[in-house]
Kinemage of the C-alpha trace (Angstrom):
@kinemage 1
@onewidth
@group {chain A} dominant
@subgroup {mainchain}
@vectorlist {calphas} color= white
{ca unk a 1} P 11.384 -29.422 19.482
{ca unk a 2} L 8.019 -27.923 21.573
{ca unk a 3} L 7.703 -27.892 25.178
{ca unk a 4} L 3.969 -28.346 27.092
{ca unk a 5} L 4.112 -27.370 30.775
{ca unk a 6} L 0.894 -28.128 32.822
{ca unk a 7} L 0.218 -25.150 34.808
{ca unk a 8} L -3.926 -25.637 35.593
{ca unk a 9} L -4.050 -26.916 39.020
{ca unk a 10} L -5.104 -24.400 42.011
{ca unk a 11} L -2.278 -26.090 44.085
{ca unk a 12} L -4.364 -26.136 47.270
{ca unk a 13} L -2.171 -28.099 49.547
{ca unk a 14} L 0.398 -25.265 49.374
{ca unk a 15} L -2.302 -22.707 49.355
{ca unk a 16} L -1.581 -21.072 52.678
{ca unk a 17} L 2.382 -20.508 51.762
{ca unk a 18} L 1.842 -19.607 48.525
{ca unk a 19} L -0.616 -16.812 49.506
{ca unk a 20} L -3.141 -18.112 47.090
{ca unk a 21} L -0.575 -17.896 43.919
{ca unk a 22} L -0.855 -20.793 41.216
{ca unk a 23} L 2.739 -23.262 42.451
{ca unk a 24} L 4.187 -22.288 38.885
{ca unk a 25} L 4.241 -18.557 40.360
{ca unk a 26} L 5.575 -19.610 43.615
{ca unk a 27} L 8.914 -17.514 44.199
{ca unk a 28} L 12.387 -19.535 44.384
{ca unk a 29} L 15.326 -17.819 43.986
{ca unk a 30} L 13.952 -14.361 43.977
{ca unk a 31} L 11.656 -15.758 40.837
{ca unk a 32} L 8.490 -17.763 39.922
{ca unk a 33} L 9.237 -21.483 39.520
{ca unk a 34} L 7.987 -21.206 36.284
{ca unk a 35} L 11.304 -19.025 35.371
{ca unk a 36} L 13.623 -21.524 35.934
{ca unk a 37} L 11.981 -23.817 33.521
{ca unk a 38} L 11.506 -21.670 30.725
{ca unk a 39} L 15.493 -20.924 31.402
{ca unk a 40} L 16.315 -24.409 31.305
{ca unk a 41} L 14.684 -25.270 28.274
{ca unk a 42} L 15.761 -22.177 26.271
{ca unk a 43} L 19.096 -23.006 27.384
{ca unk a 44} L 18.728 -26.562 24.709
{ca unk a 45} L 16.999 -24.675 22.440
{ca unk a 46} L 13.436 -25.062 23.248
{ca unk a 47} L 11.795 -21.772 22.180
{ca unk a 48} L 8.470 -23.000 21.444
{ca unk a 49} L 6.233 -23.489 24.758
{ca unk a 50} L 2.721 -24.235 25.676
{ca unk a 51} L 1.386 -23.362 28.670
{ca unk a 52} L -1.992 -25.008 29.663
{ca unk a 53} L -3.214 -22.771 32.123
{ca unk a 54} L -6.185 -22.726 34.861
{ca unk a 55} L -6.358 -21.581 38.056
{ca unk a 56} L -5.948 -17.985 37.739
{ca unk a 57} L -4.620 -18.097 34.319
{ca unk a 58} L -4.433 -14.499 33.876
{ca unk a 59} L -1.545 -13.984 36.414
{ca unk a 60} L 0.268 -16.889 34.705
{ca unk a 61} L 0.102 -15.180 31.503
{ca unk a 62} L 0.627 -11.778 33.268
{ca unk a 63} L 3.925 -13.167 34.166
{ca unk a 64} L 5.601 -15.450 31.880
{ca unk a 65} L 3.795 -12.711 29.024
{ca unk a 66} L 4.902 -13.696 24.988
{ca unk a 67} L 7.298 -16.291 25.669
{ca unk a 68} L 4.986 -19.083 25.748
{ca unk a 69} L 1.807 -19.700 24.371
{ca unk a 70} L -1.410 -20.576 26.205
{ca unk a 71} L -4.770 -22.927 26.058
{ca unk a 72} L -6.636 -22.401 29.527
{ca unk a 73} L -8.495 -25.344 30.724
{ca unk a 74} L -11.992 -23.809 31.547
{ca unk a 75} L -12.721 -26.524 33.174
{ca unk a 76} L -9.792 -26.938 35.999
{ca unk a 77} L -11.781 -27.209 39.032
{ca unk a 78} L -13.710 -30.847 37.980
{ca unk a 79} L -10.760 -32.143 35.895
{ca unk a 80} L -7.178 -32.969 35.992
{ca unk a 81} L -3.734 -32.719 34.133
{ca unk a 82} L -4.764 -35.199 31.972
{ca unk a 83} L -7.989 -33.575 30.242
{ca unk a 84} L -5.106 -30.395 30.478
{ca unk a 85} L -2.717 -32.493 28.253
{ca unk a 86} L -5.603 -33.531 25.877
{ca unk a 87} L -6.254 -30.241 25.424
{ca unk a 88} L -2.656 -29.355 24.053
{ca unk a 89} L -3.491 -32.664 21.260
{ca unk a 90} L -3.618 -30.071 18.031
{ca unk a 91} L -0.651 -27.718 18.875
{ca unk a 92} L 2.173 -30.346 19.732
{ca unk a 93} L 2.961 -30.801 16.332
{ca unk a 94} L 6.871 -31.973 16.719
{ca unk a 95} L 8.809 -34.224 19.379
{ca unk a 96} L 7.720 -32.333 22.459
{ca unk a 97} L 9.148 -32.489 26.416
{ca unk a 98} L 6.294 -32.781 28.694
{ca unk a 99} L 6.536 -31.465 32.338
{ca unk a 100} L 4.810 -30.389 35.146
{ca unk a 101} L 4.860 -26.673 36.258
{ca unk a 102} L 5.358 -27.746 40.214
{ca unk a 103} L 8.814 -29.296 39.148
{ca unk a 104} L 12.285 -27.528 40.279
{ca unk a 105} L 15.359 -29.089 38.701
{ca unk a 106} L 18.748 -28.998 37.657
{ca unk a 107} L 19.154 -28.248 34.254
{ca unk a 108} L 21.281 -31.397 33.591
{ca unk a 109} L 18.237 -33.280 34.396
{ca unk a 110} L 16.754 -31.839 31.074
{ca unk a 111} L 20.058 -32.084 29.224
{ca unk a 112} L 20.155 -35.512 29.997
{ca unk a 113} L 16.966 -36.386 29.397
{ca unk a 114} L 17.239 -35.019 25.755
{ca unk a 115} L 20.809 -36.882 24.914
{ca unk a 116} L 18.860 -40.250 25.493
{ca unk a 117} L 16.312 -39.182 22.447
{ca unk a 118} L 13.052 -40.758 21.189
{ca unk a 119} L 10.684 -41.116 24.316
{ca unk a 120} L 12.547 -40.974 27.645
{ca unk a 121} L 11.116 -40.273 31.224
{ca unk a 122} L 12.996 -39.129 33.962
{ca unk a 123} L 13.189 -40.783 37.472
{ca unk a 124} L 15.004 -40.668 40.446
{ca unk a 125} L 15.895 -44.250 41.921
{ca unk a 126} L 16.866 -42.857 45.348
{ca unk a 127} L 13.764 -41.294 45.769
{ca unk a 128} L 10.958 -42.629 48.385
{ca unk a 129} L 8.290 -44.975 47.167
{ca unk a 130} L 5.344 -42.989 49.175
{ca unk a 131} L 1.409 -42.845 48.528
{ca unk a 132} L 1.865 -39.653 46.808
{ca unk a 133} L 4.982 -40.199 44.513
{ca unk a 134} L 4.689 -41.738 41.071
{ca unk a 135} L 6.557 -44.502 40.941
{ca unk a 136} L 8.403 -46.315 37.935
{ca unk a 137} L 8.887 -49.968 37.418
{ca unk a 138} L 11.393 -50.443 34.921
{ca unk a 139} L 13.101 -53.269 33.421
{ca unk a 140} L 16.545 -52.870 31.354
{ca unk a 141} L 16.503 -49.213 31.024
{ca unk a 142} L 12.540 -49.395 29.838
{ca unk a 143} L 9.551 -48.027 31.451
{ca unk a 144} L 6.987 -51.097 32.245
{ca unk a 145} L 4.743 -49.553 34.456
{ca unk a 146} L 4.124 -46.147 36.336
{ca unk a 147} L 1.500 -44.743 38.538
{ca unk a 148} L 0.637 -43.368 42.163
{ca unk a 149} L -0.744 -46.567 42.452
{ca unk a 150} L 1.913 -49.195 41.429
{ca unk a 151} L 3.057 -51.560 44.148
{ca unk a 152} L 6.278 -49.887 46.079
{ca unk a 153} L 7.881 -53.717 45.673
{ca unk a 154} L 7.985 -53.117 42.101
{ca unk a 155} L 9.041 -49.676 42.216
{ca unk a 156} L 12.290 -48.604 41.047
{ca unk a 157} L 11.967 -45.162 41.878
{ca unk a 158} L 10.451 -41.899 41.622
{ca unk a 159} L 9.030 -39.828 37.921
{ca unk a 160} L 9.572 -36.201 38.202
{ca unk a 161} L 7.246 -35.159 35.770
{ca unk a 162} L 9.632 -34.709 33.310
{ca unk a 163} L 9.413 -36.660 29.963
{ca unk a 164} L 10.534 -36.362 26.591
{ca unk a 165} L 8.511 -38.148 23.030
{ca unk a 166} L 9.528 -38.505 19.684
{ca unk a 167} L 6.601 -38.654 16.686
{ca unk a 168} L 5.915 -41.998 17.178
{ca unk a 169} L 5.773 -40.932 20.818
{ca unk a 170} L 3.446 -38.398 20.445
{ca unk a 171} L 0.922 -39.898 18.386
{ca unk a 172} L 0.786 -42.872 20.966
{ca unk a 173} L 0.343 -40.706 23.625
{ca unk a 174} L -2.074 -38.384 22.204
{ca unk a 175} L -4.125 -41.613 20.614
{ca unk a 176} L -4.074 -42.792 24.384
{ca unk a 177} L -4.857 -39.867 26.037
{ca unk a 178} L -8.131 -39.306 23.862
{ca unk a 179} L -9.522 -42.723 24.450
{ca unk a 180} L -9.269 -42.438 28.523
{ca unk a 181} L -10.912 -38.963 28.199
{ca unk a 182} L -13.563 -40.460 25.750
{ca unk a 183} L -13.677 -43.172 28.736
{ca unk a 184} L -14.842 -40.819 31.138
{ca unk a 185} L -11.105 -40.441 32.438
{ca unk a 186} L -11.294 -36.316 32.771
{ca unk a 187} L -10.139 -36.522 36.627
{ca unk a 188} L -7.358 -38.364 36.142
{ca unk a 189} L -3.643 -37.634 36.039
{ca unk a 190} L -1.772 -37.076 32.988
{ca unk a 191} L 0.486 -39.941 33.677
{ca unk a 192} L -2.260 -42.067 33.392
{ca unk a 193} L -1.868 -40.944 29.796
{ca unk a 194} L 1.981 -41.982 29.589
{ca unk a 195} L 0.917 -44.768 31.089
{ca unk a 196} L -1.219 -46.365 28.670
{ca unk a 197} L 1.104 -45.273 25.991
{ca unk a 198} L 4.077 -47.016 27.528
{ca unk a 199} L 2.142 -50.377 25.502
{ca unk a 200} L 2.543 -49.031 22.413
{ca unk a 201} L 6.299 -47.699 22.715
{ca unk a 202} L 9.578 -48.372 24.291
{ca unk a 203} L 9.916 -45.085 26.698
{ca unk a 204} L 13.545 -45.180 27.920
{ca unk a 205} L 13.893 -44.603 32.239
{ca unk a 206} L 16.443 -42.015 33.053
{ca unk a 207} L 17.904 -42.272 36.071
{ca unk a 208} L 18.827 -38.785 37.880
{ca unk a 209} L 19.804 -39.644 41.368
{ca unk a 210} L 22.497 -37.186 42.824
{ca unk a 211} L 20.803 -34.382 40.615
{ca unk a 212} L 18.934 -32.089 42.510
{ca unk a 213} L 15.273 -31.555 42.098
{ca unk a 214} L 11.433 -30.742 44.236
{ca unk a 215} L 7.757 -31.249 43.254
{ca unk a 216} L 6.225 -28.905 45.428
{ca unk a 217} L 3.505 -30.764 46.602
{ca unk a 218} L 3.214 -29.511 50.645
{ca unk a 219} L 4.673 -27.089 52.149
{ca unk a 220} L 7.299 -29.224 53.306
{ca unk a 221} L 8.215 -29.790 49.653
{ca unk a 222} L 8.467 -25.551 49.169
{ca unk a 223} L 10.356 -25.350 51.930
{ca unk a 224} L 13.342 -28.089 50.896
{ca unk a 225} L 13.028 -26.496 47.402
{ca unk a 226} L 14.514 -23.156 48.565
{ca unk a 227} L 16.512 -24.280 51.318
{ca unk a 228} L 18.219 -27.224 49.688
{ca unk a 229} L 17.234 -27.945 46.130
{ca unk a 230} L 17.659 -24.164 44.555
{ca unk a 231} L 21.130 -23.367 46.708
{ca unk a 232} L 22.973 -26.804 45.014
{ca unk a 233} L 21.563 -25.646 41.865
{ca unk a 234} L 22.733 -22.489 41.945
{ca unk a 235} L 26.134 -23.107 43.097
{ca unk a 236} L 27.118 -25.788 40.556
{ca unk a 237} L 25.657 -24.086 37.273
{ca unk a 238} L 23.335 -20.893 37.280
{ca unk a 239} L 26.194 -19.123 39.352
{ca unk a 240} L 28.850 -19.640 36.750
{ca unk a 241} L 26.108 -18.817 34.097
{ca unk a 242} L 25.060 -15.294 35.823
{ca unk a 243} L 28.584 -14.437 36.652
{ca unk a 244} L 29.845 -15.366 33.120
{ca unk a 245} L 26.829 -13.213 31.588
{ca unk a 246} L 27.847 -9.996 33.638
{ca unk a 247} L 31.861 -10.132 33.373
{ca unk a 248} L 31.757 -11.162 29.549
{ca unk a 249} L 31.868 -7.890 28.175
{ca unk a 250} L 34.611 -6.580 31.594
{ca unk a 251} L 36.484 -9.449 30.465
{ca unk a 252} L 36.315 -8.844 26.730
{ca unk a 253} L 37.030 -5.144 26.938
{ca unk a 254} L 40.196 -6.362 29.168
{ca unk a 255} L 41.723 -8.499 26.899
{ca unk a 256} L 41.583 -6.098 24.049
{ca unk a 257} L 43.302 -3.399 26.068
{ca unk a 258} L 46.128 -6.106 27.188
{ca unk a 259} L 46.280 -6.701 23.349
{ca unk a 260} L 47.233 -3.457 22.628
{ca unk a 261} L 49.515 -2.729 25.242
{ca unk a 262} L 51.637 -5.318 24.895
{ca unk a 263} L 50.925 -5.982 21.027
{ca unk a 264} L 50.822 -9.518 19.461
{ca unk a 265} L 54.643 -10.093 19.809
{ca unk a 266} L 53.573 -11.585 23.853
{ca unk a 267} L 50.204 -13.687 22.141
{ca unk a 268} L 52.728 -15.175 20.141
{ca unk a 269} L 55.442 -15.552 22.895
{ca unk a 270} L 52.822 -17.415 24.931
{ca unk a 271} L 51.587 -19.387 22.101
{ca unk a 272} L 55.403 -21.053 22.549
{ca unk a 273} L 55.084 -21.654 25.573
{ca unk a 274} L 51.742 -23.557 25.446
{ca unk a 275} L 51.687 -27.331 26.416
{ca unk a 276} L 52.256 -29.847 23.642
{ca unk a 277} L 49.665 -32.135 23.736
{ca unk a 278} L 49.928 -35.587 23.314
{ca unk a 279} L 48.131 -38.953 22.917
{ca unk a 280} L 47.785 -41.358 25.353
{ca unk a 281} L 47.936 -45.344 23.891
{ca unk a 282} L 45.261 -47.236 24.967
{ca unk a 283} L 44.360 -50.286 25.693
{ca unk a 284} L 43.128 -52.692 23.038
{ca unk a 285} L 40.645 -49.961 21.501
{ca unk a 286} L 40.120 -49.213 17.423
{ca unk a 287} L 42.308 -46.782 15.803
{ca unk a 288} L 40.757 -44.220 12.816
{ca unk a 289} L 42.152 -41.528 11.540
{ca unk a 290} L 39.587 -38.370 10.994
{ca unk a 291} L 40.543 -36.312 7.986
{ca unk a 292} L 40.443 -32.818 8.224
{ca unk a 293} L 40.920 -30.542 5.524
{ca unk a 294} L 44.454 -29.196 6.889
{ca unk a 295} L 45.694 -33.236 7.268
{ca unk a 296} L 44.145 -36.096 9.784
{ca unk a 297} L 44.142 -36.492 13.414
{ca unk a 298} L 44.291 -40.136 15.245
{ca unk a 299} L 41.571 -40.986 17.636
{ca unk a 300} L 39.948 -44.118 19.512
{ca unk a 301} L 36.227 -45.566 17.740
{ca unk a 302} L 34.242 -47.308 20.091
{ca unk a 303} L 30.707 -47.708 21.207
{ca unk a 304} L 28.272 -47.044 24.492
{ca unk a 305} L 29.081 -49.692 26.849
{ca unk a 306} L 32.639 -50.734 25.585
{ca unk a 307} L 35.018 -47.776 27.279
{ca unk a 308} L 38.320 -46.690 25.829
{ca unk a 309} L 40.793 -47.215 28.428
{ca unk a 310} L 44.339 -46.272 29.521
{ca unk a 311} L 46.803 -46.300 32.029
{ca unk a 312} L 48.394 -42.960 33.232
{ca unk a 313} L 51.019 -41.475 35.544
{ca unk a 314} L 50.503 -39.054 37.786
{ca unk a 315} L 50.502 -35.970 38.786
{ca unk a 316} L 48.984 -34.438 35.504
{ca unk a 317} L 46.548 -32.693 33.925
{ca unk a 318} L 44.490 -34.680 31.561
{ca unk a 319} L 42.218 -33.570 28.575
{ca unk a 320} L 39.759 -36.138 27.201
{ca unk a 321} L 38.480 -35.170 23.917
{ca unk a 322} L 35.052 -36.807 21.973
{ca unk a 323} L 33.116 -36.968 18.826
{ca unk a 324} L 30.013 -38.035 18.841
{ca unk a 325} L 29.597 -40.229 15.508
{ca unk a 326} L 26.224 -40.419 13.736
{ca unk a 327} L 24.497 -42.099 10.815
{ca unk a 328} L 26.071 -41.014 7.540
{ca unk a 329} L 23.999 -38.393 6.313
{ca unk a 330} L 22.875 -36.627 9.684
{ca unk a 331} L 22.138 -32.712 9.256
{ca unk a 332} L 20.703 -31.943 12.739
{ca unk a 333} L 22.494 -31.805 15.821
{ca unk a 334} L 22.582 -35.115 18.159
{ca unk a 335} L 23.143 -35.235 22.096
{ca unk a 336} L 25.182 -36.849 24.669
{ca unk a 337} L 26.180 -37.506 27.828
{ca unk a 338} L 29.721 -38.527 28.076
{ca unk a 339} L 32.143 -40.005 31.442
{ca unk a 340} L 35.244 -40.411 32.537
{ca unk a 341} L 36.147 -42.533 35.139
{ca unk a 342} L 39.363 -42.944 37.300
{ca unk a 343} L 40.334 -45.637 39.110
{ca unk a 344} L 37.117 -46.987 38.361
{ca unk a 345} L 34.818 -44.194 39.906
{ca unk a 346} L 33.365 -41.707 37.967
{ca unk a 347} L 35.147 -38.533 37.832
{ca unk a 348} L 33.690 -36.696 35.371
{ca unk a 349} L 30.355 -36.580 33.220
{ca unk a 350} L 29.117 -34.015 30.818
{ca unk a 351} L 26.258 -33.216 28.565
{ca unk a 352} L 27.185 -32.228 25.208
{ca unk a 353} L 25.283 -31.094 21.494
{ca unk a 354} L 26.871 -32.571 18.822
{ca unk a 355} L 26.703 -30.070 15.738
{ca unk a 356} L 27.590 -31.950 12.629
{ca unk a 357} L 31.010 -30.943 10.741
{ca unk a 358} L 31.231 -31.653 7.252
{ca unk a 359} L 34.949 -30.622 6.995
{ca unk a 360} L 35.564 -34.030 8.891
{ca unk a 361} L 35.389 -37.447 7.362
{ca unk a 362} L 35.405 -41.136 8.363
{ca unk a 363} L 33.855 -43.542 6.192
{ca unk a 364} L 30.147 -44.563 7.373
{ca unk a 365} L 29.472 -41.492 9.717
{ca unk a 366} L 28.930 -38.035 9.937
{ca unk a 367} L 30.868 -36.566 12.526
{ca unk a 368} L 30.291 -34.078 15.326
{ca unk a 369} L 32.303 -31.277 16.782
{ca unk a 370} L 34.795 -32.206 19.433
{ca unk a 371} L 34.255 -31.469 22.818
{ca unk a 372} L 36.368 -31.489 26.057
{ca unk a 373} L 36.658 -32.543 29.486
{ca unk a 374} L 39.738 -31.858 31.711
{ca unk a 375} L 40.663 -32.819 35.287
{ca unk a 376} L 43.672 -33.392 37.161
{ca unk a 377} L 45.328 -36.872 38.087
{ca unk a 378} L 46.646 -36.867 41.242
{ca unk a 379} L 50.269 -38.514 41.859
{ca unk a 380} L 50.666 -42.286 40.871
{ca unk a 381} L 49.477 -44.802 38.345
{ca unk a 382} L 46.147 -44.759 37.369
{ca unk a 383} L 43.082 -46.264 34.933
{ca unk a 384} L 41.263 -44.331 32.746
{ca unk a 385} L 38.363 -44.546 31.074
{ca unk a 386} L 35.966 -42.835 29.001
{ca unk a 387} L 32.367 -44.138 27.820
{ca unk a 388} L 28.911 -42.950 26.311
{ca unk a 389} L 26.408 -43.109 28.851
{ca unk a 390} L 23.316 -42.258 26.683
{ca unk a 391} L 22.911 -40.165 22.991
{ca unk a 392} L 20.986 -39.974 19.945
{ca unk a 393} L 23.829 -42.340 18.646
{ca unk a 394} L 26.024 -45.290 20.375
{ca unk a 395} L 29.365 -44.618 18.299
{ca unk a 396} L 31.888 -42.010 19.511
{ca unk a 397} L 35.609 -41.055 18.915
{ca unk a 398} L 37.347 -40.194 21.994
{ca unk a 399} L 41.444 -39.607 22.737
{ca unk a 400} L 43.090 -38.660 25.670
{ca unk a 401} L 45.850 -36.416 25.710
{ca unk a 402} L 48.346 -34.862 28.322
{ca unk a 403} L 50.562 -32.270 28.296
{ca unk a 404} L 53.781 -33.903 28.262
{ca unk a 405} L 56.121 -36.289 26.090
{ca unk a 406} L 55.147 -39.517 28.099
{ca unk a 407} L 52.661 -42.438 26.088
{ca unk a 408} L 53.689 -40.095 23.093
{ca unk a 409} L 52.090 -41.715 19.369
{ca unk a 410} L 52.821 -40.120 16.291
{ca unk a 411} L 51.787 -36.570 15.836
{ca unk a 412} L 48.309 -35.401 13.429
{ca unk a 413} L 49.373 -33.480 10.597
{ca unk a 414} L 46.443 -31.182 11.464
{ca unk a 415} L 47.660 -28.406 13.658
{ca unk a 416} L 45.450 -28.079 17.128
């Protein structure tokens, strides 16, 4: 997958607290805005980045040096993002993400947007319905309109600037984009662009609300961005990143000395005393059994929309494990965002990459790696369930376990 960012405006409503910087360079964090994105999207595995540059394109460049590349748009003071995104037509050569370079967000909101797949734009519904915000008018999860100049009583929210196309995607936004510039539309925004293309395909809305994110638009904007929007971010997920990054190797170089000081005998003695997990029974949902190549496991098969669900007793801890299955015959990696809910409120929600695992089989899918989410019960009798929000498929496997005998099934031959 490639990534365009549109980086050619001068910016000049935020020109006298950005001391004449383009916004991309604009410092949050202790680093140009344009950082953080080129973190978030290396962090799914976006290496490949274009840059359309502008307004003092040489400091962009300067900055952000051989990890992207660049076409300037020569012509930045009498156009707009749109002729910028035309002129990015011959490189995008693969499902791209398309955003804009004045955006700060969570990376979730990119993780998310990429587990929906094929063309998917991302919008907040919680967000005001203003002159200057692009609004979204969507009808059952679909984009149906979009624009600065769509009617707030049809708006459903607010587009970041953050979208995501598939092939099909991209040649119907491209094809679009060409005819408005042939059409004299140079001045006008690229989302004039999406716009247009959203009559020739299905572009999924995304809904982010609770995730933080800023377009820095006034000052006003900057401000909340480093005073609000960058300290959430920071605390739920760069913070654990950072801090895992510079104890890895402490913690690493720790564990091998405990190794040797105490010698395997104590791994072994603490490998006894490990919980024995167990399988919860639920409620009315399909039972498989995955074969692995050391025996089979038992798990739950069900689709987006149709939870798994099961009562439990409390207090515990509780594990919920998932597969993500896709079309027989999938090599590449698939997405998802997964949730638990107790009690009938969300408790838990994650964004996984499913890698595919030959070793496993069920019969009509190729199935992904399992992933985890944990979280404690509190005391009492409680509902749980677990569903696919959004992915590149709709099937999943899912079981949930707890480390005790209660709600015990019979045991998988595989070993854990």
């Amino acid at each position: 997958m490639q990534a365009v960012i549109l980086a050619g405006g001068v910016g000049s409503r935020l020109e006298r607290v950005a001391g004449g910087k383009p916004k991309c360079l604009v410092e949050i964090g202790g680093k140009p805005l344009i950082e953080h994105q080129l973190e978030a999207l290396a962090d799914e595995g976006i290496g490949k980045v274009l840059i359309v540059t502008g307004y003092k394109s040489e400091e962009v460049q300067k900055t952000v040096g051989n990890r992207a590349e660049y076409i300037e748009n020569g012509r930045y003071e009498e156009t707009n993002s749109l002729y910028s995104l035309w002129l990015a037509r011959d490189w995008v050569k693969d499902p791209f993400v398309l955003l804009n370079s004045d955006l700060l967000f969570h990376p979730d909101i990119l993780g998310r947007l990429l587990a929906q797949g094929g063309n998917a734009l991302a919008f907040d519904s919680t967000s005001s319905k203003g002159k200057e915000q692009t609004k979204v008018a969507v009808r059952e999860g679909v984009v149906i309109d979009l624009g600065k100049d769509l009617r707030p009583e049809l708006s459903r929210g607010e587009s970041l600037g953050l979208l995501c196309f598939d092939l099909k995607g991209v040649h119907a936004l491209f094809s679009r984009t060409h005819a408005l510039i042939e059409s004299g539309g140079e001045k006008s925004w690229a989302i004039e662009g999406v716009r247009a293309a959203c009559s020739d395909v299905e572009v999924c809305a995304v809904n982010m609300a609770g995730l933080p994110w800023a377009e820095l638009d006034f000052p006003s904007d900057l401000e909340r961005a480093r005073s609000e929007v960058w300290p959430e971010i920071w605390g739920d997920r760069w913070k654990k990143v950072v801090m895992w990054r510079r104890t890895r190797w402490v913690a690493g170089a720790l564990l091998v000395a405990a190794l040797i000081l105490t010698g395997w005998s104590a791994s072994h003695r603490y490998a006894r005393n490990e919980p024995q997990w167990t399988n919860a029974a639920p409620q009315q949902a399909q039972r498989v059994q995955l074969e692995l190549p050391k025996g089979h496991q038992r798990w739950c098969k069900s689709v987006k929309g149709k939870p798994v669900v099961t009562a439990v007793e409390g207090p515990t801890r509780l594990r919920v494990e998932i597969r993500l299955l896709m079309p027989e015959g999938t090599t590449e990696p698939g997405r998802y965002v997964a949730q638990v809910s107790l009690d009938g409120a969300v408790a838990a929600g994650e964004t996984f990459k499913a890698t595919p695992v030959k070793e496993a089989s069920l019969s009509g899918f190729t199935v992904g790696d399992r992933d985890r989410i944990e979280l404690d019960v509190p005391e009492g009798e409680h509902r749980v369930e677990v569903d696919l929000l959004s992915g590149s498929s709709d099937a999943f496997l899912t079981r949930i376990r707890f480390p005790e005998p209660a709600y015990r099934e019979n045991e998988d031959t595989e070993k854990e």
